[in-house]
PQR file of N, CA, C, O and H, with PARSE charges and radii, in Angstrom:
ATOM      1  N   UNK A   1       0.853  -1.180   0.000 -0.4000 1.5000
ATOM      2  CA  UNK A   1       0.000   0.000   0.000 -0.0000 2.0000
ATOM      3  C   UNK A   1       0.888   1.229   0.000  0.5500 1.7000
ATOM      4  O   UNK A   1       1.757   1.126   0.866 -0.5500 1.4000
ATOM      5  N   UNK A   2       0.949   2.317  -0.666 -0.4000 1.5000
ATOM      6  CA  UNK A   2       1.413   3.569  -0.966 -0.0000 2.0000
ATOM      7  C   UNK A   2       0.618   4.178  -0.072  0.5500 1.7000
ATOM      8  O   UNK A   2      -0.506   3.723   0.140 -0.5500 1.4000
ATOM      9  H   UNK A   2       0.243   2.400  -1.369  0.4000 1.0000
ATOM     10  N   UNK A   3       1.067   5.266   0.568 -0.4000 1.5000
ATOM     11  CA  UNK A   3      -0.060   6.741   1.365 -0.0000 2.0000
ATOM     12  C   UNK A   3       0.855   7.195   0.377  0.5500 1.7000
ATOM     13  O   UNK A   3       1.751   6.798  -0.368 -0.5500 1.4000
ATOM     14  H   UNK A   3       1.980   5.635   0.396  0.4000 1.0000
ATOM     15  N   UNK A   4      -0.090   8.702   0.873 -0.4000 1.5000
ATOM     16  CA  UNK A   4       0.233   9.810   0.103 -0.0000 2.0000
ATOM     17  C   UNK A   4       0.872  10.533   0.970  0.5500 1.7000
ATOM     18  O   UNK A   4       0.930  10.269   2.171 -0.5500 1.4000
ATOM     19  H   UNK A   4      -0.818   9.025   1.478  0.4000 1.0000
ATOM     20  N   UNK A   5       1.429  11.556   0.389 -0.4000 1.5000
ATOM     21  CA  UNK A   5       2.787  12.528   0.899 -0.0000 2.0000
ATOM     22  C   UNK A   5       2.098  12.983   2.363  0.5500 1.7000
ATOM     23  O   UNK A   5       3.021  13.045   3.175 -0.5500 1.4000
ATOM     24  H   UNK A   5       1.382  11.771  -0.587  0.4000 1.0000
ATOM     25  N   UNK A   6       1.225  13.216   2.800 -0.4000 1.5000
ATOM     26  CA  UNK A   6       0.760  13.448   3.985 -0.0000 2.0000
ATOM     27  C   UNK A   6      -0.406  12.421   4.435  0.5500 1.7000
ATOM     28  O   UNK A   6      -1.534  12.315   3.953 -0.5500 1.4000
ATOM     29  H   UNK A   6       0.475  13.166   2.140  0.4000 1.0000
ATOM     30  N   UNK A   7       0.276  11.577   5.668 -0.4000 1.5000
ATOM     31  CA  UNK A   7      -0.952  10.440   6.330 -0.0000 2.0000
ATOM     32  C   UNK A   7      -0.786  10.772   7.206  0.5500 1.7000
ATOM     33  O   UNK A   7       0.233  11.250   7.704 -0.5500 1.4000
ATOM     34  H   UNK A   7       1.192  11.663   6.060  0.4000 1.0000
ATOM     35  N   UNK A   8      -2.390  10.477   7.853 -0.4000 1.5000
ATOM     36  CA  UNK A   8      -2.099  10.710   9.227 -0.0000 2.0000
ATOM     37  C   UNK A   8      -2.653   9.286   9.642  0.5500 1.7000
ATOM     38  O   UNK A   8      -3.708   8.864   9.168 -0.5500 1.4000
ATOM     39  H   UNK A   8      -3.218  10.089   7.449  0.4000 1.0000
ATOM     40  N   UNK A   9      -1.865   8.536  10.584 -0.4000 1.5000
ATOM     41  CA  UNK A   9      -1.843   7.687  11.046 -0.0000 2.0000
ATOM     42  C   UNK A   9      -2.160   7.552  12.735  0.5500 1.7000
ATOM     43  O   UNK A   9      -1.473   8.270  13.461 -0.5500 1.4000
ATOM     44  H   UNK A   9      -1.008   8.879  10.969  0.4000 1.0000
ATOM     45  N   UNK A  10      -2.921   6.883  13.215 -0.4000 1.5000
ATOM     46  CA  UNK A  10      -2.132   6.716  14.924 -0.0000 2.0000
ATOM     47  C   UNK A  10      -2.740   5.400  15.501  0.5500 1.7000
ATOM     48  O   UNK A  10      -3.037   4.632  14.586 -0.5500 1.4000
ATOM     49  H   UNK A  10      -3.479   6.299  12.625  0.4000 1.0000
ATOM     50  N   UNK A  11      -3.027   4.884  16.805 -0.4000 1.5000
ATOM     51  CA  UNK A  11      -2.909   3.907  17.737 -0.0000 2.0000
ATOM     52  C   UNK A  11      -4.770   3.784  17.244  0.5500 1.7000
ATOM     53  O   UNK A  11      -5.077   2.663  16.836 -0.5500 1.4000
ATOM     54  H   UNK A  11      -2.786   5.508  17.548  0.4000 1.0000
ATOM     55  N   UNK A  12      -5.689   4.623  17.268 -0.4000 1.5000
ATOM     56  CA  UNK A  12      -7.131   4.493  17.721 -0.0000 2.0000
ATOM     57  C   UNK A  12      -7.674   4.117  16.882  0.5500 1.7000
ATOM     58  O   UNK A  12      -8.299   3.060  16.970 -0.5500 1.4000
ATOM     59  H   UNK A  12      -5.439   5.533  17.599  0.4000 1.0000
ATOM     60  N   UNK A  13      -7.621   5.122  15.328 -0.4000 1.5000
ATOM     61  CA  UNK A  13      -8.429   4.594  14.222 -0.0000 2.0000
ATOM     62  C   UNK A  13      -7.056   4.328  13.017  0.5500 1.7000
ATOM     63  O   UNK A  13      -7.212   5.019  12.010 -0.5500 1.4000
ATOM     64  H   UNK A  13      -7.113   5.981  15.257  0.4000 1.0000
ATOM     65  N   UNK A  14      -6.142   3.694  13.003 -0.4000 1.5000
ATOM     66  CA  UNK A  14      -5.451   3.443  11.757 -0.0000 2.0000
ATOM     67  C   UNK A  14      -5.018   4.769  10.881  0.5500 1.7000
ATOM     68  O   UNK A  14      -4.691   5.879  11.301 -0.5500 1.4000
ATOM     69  H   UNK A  14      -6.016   3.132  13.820  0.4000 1.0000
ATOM     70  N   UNK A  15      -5.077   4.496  10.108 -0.4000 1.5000
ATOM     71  CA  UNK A  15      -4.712   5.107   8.690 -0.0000 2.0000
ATOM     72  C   UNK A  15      -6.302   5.838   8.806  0.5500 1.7000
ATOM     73  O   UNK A  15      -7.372   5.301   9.089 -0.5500 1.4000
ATOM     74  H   UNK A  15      -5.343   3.594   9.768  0.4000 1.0000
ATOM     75  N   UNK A  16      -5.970   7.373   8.444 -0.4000 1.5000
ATOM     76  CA  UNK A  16      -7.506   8.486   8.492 -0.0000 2.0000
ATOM     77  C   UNK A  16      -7.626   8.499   7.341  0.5500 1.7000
ATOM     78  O   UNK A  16      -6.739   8.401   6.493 -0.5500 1.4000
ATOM     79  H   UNK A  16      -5.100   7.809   8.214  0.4000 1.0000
ATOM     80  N   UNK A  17      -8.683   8.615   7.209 -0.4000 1.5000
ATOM     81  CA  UNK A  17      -9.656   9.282   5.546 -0.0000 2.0000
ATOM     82  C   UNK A  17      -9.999  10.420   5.363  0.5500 1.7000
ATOM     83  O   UNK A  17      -9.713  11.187   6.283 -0.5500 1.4000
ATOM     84  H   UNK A  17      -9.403   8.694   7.898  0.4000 1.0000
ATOM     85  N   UNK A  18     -10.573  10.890   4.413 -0.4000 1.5000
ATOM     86  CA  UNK A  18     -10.994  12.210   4.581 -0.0000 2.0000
ATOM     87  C   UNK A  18     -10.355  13.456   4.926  0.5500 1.7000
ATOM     88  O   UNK A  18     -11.008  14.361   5.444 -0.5500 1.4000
ATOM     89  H   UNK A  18     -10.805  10.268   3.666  0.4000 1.0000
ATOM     90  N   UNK A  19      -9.261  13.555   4.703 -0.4000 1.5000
ATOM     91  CA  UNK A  19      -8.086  14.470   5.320 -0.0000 2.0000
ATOM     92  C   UNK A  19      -7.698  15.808   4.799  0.5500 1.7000
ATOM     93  O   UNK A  19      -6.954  16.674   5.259 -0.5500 1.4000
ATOM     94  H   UNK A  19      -8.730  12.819   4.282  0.4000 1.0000
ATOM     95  N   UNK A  20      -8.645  15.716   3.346 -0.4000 1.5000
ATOM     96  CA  UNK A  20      -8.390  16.914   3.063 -0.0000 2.0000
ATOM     97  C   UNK A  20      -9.823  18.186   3.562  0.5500 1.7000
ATOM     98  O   UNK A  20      -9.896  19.402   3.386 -0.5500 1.4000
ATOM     99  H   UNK A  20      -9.250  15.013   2.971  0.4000 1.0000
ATOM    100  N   UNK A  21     -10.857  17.124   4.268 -0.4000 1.5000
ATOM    101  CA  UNK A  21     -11.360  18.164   5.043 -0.0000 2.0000
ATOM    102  C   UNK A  21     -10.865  18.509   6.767  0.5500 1.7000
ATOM    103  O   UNK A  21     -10.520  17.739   7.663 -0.5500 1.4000
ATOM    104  H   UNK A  21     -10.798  16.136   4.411  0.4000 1.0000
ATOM    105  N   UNK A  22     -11.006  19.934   6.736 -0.4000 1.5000
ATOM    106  CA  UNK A  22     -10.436  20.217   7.642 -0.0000 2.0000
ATOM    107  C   UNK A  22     -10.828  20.528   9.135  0.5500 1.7000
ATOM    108  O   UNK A  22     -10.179  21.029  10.054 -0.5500 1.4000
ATOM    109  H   UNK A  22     -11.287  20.560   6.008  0.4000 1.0000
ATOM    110  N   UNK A  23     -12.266  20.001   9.046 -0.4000 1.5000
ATOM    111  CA  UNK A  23     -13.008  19.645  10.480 -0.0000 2.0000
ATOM    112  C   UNK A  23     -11.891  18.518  10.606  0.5500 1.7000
ATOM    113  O   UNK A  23     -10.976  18.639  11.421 -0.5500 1.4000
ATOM    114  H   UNK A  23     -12.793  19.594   8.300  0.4000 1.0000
ATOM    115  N   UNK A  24     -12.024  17.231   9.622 -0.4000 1.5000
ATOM    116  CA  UNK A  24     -11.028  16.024  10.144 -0.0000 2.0000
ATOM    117  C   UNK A  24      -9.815  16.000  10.499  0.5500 1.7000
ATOM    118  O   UNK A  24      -9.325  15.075  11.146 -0.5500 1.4000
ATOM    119  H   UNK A  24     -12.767  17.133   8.960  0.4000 1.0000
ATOM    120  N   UNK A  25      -8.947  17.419   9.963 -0.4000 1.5000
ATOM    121  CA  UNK A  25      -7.907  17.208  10.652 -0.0000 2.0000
ATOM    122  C   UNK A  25      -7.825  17.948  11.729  0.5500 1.7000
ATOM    123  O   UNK A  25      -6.736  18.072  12.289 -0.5500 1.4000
ATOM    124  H   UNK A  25      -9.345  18.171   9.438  0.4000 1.0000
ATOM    125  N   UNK A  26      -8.921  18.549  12.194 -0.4000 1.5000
ATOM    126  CA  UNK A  26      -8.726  19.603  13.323 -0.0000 2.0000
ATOM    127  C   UNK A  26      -9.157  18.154  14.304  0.5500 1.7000
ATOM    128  O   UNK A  26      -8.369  18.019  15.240 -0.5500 1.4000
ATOM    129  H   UNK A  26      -9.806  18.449  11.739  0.4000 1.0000
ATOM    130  N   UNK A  27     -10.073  17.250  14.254 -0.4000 1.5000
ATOM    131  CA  UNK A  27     -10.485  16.519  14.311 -0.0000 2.0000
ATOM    132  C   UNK A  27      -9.765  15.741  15.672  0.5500 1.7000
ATOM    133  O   UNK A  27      -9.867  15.537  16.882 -0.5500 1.4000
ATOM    134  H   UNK A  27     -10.713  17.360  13.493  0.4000 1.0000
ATOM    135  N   UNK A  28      -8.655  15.389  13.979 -0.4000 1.5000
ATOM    136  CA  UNK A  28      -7.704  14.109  14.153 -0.0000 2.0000
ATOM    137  C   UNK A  28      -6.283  15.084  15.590  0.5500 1.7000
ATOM    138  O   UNK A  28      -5.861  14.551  16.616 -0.5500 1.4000
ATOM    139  H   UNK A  28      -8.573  15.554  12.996  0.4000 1.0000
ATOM    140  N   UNK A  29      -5.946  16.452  15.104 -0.4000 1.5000
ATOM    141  CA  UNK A  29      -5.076  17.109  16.083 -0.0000 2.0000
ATOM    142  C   UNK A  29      -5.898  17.314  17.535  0.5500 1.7000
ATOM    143  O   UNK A  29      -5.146  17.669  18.442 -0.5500 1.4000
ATOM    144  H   UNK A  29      -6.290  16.885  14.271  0.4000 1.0000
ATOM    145  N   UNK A  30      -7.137  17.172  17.869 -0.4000 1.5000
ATOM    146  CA  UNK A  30      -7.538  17.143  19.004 -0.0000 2.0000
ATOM    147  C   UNK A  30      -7.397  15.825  19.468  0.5500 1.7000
ATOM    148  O   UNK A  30      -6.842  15.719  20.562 -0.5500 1.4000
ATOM    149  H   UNK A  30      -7.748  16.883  17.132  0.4000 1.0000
ATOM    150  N   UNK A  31      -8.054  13.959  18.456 -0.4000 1.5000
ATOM    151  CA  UNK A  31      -7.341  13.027  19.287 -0.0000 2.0000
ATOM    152  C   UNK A  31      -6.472  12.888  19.675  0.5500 1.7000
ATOM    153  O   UNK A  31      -6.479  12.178  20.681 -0.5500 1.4000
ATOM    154  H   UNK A  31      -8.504  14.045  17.568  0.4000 1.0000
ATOM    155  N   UNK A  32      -4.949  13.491  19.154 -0.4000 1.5000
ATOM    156  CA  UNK A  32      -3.590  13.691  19.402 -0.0000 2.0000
ATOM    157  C   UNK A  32      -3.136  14.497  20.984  0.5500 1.7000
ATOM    158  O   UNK A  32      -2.326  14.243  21.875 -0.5500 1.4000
ATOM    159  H   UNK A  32      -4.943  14.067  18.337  0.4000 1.0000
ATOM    160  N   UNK A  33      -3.994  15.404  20.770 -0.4000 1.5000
ATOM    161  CA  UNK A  33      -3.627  15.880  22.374 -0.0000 2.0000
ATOM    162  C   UNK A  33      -4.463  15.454  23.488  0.5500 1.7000
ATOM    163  O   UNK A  33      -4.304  16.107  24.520 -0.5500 1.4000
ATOM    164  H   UNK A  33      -4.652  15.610  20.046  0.4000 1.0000
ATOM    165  N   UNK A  34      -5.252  14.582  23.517 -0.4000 1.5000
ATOM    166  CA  UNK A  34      -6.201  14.062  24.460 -0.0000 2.0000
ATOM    167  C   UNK A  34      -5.978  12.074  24.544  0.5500 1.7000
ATOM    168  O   UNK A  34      -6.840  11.280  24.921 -0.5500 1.4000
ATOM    169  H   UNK A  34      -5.382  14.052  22.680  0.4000 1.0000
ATOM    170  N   UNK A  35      -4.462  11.717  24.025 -0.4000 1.5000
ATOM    171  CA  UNK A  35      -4.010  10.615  23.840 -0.0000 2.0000
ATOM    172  C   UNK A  35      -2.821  10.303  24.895  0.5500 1.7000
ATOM    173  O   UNK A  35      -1.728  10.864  24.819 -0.5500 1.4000
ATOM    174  H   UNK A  35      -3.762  12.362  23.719  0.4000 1.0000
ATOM    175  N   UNK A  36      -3.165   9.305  25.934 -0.4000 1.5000
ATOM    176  CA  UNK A  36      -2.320   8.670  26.558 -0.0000 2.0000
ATOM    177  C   UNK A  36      -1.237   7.730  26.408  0.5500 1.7000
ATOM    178  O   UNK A  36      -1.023   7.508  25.217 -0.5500 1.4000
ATOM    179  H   UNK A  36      -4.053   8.849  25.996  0.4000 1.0000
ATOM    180  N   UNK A  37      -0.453   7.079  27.216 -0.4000 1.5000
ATOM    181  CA  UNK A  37       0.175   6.378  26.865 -0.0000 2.0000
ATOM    182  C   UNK A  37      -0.541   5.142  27.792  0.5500 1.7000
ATOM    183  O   UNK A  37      -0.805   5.261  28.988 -0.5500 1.4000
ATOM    184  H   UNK A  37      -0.627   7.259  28.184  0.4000 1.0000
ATOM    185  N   UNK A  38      -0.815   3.830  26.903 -0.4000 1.5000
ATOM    186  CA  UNK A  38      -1.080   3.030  27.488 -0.0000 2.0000
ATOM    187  C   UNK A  38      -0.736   1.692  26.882  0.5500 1.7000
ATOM    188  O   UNK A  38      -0.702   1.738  25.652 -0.5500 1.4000
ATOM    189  H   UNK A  38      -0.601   3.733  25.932  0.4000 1.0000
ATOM    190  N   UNK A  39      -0.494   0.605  27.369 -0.4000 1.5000
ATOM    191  CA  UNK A  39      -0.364  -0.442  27.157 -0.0000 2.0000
ATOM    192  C   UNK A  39      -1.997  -1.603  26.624  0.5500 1.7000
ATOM    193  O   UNK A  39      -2.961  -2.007  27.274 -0.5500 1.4000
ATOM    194  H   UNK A  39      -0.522   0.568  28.368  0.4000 1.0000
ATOM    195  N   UNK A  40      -1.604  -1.758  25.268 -0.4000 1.5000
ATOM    196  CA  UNK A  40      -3.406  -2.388  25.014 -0.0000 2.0000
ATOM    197  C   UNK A  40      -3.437  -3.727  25.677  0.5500 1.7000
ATOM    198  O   UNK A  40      -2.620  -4.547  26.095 -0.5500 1.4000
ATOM    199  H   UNK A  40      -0.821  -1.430  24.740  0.4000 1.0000
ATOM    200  N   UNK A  41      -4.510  -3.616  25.607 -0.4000 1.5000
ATOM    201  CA  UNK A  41      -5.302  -4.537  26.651 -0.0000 2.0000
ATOM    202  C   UNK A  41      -4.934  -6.374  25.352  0.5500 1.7000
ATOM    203  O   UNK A  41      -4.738  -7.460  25.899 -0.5500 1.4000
ATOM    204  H   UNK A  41      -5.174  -2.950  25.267  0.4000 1.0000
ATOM    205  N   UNK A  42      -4.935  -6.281  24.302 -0.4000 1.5000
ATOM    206  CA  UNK A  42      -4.762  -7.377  23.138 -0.0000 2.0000
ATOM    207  C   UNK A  42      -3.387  -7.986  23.126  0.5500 1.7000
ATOM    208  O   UNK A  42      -3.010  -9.112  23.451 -0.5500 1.4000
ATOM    209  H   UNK A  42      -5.094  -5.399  23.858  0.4000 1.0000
ATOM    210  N   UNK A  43      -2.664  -6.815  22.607 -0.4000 1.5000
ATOM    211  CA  UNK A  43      -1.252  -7.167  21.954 -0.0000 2.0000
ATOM    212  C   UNK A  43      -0.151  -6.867  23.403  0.5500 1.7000
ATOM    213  O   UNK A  43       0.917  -7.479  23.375 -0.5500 1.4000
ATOM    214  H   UNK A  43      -2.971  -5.901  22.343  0.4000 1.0000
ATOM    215  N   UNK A  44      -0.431  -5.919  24.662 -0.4000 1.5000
ATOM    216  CA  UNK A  44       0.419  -5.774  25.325 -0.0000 2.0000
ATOM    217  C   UNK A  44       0.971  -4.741  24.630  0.5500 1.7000
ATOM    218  O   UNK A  44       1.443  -3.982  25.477 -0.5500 1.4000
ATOM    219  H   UNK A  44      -1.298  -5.422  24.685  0.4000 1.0000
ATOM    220  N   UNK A  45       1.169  -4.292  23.494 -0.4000 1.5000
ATOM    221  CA  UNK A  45       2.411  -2.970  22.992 -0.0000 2.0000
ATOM    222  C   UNK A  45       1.838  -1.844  24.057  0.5500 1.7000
ATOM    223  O   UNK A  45       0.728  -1.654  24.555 -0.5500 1.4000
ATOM    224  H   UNK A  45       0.785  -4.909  22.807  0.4000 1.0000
ATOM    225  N   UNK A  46       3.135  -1.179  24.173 -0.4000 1.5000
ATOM    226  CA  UNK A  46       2.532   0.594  24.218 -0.0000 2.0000
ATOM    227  C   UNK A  46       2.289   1.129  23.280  0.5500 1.7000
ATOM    228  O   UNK A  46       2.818   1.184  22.170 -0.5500 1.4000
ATOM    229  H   UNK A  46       4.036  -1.333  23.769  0.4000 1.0000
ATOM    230  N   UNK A  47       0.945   1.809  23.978 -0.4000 1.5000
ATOM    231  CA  UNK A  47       0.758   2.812  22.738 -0.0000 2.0000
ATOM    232  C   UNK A  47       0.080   3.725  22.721  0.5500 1.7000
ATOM    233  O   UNK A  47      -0.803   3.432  23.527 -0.5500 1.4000
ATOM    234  H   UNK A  47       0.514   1.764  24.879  0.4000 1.0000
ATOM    235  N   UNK A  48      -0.243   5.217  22.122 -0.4000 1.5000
ATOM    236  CA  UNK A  48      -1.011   6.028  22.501 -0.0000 2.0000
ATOM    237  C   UNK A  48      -2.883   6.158  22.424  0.5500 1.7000
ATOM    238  O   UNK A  48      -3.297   6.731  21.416 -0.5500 1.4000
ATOM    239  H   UNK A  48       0.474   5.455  21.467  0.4000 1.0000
ATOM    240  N   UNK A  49      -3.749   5.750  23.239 -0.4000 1.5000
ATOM    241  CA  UNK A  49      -4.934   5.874  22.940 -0.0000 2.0000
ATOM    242  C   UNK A  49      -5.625   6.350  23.400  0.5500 1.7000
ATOM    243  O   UNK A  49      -5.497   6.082  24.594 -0.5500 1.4000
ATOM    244  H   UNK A  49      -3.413   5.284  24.057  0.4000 1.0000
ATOM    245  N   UNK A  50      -6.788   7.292  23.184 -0.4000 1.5000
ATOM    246  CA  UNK A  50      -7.796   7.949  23.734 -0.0000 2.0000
ATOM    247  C   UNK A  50      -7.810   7.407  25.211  0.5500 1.7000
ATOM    248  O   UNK A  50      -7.686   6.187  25.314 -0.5500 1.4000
ATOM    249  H   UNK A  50      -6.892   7.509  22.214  0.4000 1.0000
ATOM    250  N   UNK A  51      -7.948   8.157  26.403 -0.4000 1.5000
ATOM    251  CA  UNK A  51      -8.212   7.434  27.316 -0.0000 2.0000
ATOM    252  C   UNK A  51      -8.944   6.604  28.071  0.5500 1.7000
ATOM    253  O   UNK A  51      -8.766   5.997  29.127 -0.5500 1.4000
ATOM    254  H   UNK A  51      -8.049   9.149  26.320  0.4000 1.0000
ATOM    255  N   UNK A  52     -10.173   6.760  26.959 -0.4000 1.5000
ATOM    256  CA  UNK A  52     -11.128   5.636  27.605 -0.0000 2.0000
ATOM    257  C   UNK A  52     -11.579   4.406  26.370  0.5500 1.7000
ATOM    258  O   UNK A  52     -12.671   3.873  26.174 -0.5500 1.4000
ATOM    259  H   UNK A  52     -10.318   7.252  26.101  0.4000 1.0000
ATOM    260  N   UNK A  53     -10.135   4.207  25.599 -0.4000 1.5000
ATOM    261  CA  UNK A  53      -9.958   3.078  25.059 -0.0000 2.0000
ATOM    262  C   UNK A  53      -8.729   2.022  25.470  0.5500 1.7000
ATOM    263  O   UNK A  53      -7.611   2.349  25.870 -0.5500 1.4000
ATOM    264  H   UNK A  53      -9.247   4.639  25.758  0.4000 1.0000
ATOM    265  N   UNK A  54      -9.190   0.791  25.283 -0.4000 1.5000
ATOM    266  CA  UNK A  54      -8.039  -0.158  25.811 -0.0000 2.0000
ATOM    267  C   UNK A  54      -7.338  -0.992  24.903  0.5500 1.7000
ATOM    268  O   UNK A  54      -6.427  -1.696  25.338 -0.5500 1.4000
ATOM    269  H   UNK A  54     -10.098   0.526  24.959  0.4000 1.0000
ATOM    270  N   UNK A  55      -7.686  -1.011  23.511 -0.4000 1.5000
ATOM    271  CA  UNK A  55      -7.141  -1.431  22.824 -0.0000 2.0000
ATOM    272  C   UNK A  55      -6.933  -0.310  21.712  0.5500 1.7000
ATOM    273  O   UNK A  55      -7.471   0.782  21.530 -0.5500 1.4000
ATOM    274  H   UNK A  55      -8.426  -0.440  23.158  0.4000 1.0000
ATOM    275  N   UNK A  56      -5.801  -1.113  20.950 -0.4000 1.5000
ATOM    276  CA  UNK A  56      -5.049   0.061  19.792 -0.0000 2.0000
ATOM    277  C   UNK A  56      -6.202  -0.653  18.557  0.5500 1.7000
ATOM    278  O   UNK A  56      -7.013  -1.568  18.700 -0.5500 1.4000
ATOM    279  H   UNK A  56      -5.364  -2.000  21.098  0.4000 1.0000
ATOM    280  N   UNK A  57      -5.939   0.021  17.583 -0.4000 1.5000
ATOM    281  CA  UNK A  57      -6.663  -0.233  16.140 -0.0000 2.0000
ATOM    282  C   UNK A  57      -6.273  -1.533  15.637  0.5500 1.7000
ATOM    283  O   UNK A  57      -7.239  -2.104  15.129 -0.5500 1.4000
ATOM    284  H   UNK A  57      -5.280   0.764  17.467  0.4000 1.0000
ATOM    285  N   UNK A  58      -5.190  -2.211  15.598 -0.4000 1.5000
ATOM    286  CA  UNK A  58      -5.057  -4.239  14.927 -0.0000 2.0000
ATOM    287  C   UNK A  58      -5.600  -4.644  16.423  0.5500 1.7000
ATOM    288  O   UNK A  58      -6.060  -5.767  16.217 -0.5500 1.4000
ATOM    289  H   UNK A  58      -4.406  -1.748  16.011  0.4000 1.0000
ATOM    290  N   UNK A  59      -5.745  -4.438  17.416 -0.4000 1.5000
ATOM    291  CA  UNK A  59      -6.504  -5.295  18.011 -0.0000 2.0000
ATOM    292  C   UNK A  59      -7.837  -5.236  17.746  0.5500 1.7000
ATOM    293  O   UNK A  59      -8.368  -6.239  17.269 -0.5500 1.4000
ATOM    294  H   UNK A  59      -5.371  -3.526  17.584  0.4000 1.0000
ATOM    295  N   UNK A  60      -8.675  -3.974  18.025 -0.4000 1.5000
ATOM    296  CA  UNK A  60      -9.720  -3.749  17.986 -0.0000 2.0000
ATOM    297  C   UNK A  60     -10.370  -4.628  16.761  0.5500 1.7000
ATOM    298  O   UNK A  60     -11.277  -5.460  16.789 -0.5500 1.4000
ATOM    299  H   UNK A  60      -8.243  -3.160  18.413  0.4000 1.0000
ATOM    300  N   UNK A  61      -9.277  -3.951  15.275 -0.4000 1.5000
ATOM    301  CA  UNK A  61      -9.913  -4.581  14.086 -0.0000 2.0000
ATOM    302  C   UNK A  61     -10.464  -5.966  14.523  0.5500 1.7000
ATOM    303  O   UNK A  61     -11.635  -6.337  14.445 -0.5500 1.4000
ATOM    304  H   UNK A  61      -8.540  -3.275  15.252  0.4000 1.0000
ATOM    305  N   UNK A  62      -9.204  -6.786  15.085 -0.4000 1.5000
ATOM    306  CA  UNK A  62      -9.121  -8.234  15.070 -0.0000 2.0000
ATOM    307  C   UNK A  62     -10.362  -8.704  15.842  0.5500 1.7000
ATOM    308  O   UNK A  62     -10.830  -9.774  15.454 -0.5500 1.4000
ATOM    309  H   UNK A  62      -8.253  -6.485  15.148  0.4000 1.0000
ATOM    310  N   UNK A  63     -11.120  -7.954  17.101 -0.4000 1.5000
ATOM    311  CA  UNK A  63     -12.188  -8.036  17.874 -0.0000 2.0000
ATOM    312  C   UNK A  63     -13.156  -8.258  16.923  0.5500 1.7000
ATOM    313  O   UNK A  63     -13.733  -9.326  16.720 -0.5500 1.4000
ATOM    314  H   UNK A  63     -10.740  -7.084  17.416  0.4000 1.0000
ATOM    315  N   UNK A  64     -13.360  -6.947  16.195 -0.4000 1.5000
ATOM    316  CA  UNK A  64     -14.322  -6.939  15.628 -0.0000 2.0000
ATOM    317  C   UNK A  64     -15.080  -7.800  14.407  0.5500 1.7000
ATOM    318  O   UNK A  64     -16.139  -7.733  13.782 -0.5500 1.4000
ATOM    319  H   UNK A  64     -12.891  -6.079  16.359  0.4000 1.0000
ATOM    320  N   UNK A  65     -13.452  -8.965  14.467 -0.4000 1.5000
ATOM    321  CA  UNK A  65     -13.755 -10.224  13.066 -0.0000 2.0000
ATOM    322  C   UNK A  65     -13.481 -11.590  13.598  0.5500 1.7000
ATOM    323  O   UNK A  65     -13.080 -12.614  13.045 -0.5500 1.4000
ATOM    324  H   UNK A  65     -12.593  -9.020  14.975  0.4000 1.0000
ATOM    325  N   UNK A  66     -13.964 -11.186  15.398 -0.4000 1.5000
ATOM    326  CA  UNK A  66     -14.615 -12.183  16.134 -0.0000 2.0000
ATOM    327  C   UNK A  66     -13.186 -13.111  17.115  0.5500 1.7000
ATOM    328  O   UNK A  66     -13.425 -13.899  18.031 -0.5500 1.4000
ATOM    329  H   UNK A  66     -14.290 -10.354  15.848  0.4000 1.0000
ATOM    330  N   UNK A  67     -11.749 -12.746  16.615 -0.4000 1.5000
ATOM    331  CA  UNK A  67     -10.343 -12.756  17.077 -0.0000 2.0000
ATOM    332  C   UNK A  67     -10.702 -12.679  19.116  0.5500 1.7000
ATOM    333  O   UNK A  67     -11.134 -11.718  19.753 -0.5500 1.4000
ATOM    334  H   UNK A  67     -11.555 -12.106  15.872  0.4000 1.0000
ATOM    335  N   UNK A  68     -10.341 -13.968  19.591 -0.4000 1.5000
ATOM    336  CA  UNK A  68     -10.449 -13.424  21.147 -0.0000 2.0000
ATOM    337  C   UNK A  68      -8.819 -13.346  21.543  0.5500 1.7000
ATOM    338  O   UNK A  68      -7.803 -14.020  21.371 -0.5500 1.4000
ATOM    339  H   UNK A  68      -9.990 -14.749  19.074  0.4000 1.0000
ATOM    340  N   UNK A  69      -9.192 -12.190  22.133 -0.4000 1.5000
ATOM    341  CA  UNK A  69      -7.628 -12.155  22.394 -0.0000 2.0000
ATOM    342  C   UNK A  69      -7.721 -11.752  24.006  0.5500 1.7000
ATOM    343  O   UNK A  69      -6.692 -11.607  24.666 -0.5500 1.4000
ATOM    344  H   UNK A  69     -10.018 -11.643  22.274  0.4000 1.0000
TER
END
């Protein structure tokens, strides 16, 4: 997979869409400053996530396609 010259990426939702509107990236710079450091609840990594989430985005995905972890 190629991104393009500007991705924004992080721990909660993956790879963002929609980026060239700019509610989404004001959006995406408010999850950024309201992001902890935590260890997910799935994989064990650290990593930064909203604080009242416990898993990062490949776990979550993996939840959500029935994966018990």
């Amino acid at each position: 997979m190629r991104f393009p010259e500007r991705t924004y990426i992080d721990d909660n939702y993956g790879v963002w869409d929609d980026m060239d509107d700019p509610d989404m990236v004001e959006f995406y710079h408010q999850v950024q400053k309201e992001n902890v450091e935590k260890k997910c609840e799935g994989c064990g990594q650290t990593v930064m996530l909203r604080p009242d989430y416990g898993f990062c985005n490949i776990c979550a995905d993996k939840r959500e396609r029935g994966w018990d972890l």
